[in-house]
Steps between C-alpha positions, in 0.01 A plus 500: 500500500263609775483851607335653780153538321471158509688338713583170610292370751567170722307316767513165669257300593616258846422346798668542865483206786531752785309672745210740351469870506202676617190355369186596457237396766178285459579364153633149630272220469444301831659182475448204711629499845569142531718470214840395540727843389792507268826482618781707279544371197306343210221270653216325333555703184480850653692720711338693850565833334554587124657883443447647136740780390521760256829643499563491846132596610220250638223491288332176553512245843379171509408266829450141499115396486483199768146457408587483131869396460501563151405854463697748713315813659626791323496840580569793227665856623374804395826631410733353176714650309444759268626600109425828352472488105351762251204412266685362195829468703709152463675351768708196546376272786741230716367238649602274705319193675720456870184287603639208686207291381233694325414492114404877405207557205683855453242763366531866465110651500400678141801475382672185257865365588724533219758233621832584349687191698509219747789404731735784392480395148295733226256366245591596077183721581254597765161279591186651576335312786251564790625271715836342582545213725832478716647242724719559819803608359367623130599880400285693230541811315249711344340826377188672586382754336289776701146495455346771310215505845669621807502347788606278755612073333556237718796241418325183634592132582194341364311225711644184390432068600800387338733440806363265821393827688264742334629812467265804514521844306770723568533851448911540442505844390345788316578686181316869533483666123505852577606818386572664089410181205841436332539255182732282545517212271559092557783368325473216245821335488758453841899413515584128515784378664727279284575236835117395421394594173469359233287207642610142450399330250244198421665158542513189674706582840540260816157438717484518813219534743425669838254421740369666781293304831404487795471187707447469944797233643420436895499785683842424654708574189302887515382593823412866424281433178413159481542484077796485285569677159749361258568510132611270300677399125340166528125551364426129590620543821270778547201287404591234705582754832182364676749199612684716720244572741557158651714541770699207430591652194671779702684332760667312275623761262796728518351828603765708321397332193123499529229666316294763743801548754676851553748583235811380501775726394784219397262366315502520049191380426500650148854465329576424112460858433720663267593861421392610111278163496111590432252285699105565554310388816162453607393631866197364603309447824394135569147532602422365164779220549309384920253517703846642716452865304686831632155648542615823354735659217903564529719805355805303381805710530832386365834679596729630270333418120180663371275274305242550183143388613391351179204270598211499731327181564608368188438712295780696320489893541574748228826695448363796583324367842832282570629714857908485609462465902684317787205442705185305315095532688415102418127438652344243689461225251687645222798515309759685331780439290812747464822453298821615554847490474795543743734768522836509655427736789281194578729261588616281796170441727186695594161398525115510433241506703124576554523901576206456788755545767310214729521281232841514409600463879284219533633284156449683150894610489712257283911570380618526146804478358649659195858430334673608241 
């Protein structure tokens, strides 16, 4: 139980699509006069204007670089917000990532992480880290402990390439250790809850795969981006997606059917699935499958069951690394494999889908299925 010595602290991290605030003059790059602007919306991977919350407050703003399409002009504001801990104090952190399309390195400055759990689900025992990737839609919890040295911690973003557009520093928020040192000690073991622990066992459970891709039809079948996500079950079909970029190929194909094409909500495009049955997939992006690649990672998010993340690339973690989450970072060129089984608030349909909000909207959203 918390109590007011140390209590609970939340923020979330997020990004807005409307008009700015006040912003800080002269800090805006010049960008090139002739270039065709933005319209609303996702265009040409970015957006016109990018608004990073903290709880409500605008910390970070980011403007589309016509000059350099890939690397948005950012701008930091002075003020974020602001946590007051004691030297030696322990606090319990919330985080959130609201980003519509932004991986976040999270760091807190001179301080570790202790990650108690991911996705609303706690580990056996906290992990010491220094840094903690999250996708769009990924929730963390953690302790910090206050630094013996006062003074003033930032919680930063850290720069990262991962995604199609850089994305630059960001100072989130600020942890200032001030005031009488306290002792508070770290605990060593944390609740489990009995819907997800134990973990399932070893054996030889149903394959299937998951592929996400990214492949441009003729402009007429997306007139506002020009490219097409999709995923697929169909690995092969993924290798061979280069086909589709002949326009005969599209004309002649049900569109409500076809690979790269908006969702479809009547649509099951995964079914077979089975309440108490055990199955393990493998999420990968195809870059290494065609020359067709997504050109950046995907947070897979599936409604309604968690999943164990039990290999990376192949190779198989250990129990005490394996995570419980809903929503899985899987980078550019990599894989991950999760296992899981399905519960019966789980069933009739629901879906998966890449959690990069443009992407989803633009293909990466498939239906499941689950009976009894």
């Amino acid at each position: 139980m918390l109590t007011r010595q140390h209590a609970r602290r939340a923020f979330q991290g997020g990004m807005d699509g409307r008009a700015p605030g006040p912003r800080r003059a002269g800090t805006r790059s010049e960008l090139d006069p002739t270039a065709k602007p933005l319209v609303s919306g996702f265009s040409t991977g970015d957006f016109p204007l990018r608004l990073f919350l903290v709880n409500g407050n605008l910390v970070y703003e980011e403007t589309h670089n016509a000059k350099e399409p890939t690397h948005p002009v950012g701008q930091q504001h002075d003020v974020v917000p602001r946590f007051t801990i004691q030297p030696g104090e322990v606090v319990r952190f919330r985080f959130l990532n609201g980003c519509s399309d932004n991986m976040i390195p999270l760091k807190v400055e001179g301080h570790p992480m202790h990650l108690l759990a991911m996705d609303g689900v706690n580990f056996p025992a906290p992990r010491q880290l220094d840094q903690l990737v999250l996708g769009p839609g990924n929730r963390a919890e953690f302790l910090v402990k206050g630094s013996s040295t006062p003074g003033l911690y930032g919680i930063f973003q850290e720069e990262q390439h991962m995604q199609f557009l850089v994305s630059d520093v960001k100072r989130l928020a600020e942890i200032e250790v001030a005031g009488d040192p306290v002792d508070m000690a770290l605990p060593t073991k944390l609740p489990t809850s009995p819907r997800h622990y134990p973990l399932l066992p070893e054996g030889s459970y149903p394959q299937r795969t998951i592929v996400f891709g990214m492949k441009g039809p003729p402009a007429s079948y997306n007139k506002v981006v020009g490219i097409d996500f999709f995923m697929t079950t169909d690995e092969k079909l993924a290798n061979d997606f280069d086909e589709l970029e002949v326009p005969a190929t599209w004309e002649e194909t049900d569109r409500s059917a076809n690979l790269g094409l908006a969702y479809v909500d009547e649509r099951v495009d995964l079914d077979g699935l089975k309440v108490g049955a055990i199955e393990e997939w493998t999420i990968e992006d195809n870059s290494h499958l065609s020359k067709s690649g997504s050109a950046e990672g995907h947070p897979f998010h599936l409604h309604e069951t968690s999943f164990e993340v039990i290999e990376r690339n192949g190779t198989k973690l250990p129990a005490e690394e394996i995570t419980i989450q809903d929503t899985v970072w899987v980078p550019h060129m990599e894989s991950v494999k999760i296992r899981l089984r399905f519960g019966e608030n789980a069933v009739g349909k629901s879906v998966m889908h890449c959690h990069i909000i443009p992407h989803e909207d633009s293909g990466m959203m498939m239906n499941t299925l689950i009976v009894r």
